[in-house]
N, C-alpha and C positions, 0 to 999 in steps of 0.2 A: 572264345566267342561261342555264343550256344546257334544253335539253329533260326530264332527268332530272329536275332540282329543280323544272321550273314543273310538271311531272306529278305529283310527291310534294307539292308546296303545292295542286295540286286535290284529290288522293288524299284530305290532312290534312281539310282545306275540306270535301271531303262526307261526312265518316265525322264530325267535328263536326257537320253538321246531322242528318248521321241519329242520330246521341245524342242531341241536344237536341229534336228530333223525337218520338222514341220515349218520352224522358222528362215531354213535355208530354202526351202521349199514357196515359200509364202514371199519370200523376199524376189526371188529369179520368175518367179509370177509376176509380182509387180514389175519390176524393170524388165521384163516382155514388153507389158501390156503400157507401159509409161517412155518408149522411145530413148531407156536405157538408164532411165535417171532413178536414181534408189531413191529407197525412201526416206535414208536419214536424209540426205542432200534436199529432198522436194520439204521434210518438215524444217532444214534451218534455213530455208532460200524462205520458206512462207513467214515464220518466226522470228527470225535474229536480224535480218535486214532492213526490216520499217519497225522498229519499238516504238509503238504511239504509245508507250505506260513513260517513255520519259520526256520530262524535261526537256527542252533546247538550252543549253548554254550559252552565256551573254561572251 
């Protein structure tokens, strides 16, 4: 491996923990600020329990 690629595999390397960082961070924010309930939980409680896209069945 020359210089170029080992420098672009740390580049990669720190720009995923800083996402994975930021988003641990952005998540324990919200469930502060929301009485503990995350946010997957608060978008499938909004989304997947009333489907008005279906149908009722006979």
């Amino acid at each position: 491996m020359d210089g170029e690629s080992i420098a672009g595999l740390i580049g990669l390397a720190i720009g995923l923990f800083v996402l994975l960082a930021l988003s641990i961070f952005e998540s324990r924010t919200y469930r502060r600020e929301h009485d503990g309930e995350g946010m997957l939980h608060h978008w499938t409680h909004q989304h997947l329990h009333m489907p008005h896209w279906r149908r009722p069945r006979h």
